[in-house]
C-alpha positions as CSV (number, residue, x, y, z in Angstrom):
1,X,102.4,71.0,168.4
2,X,103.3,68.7,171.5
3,X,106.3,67.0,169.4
4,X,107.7,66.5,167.0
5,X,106.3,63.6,165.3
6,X,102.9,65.5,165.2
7,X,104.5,68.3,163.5
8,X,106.1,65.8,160.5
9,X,102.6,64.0,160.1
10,X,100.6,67.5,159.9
11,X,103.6,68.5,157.1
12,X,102.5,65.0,155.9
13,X,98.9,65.9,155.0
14,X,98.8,69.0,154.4
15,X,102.0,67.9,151.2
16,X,99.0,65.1,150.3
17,X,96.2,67.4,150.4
18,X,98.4,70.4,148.5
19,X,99.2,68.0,145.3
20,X,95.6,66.7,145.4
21,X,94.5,69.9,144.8
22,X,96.6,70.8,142.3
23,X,96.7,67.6,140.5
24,X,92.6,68.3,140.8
25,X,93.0,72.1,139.3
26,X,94.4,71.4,136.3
């Protein structure tokens, strides 16, 4: 990552994407 601003909003999705998912699995 270039900074450290890309790094928070890549933890960002990925936290978004993660309780989708499991929201979605059960």
């Amino acid at each position: 990552f270039r900074n450290m601003e890309e790094y928070l909003q890549f933890l960002e999705e990925g936290l978004e994407f993660l309780s989708s998912f499991l929201e979605g699995g059960r």
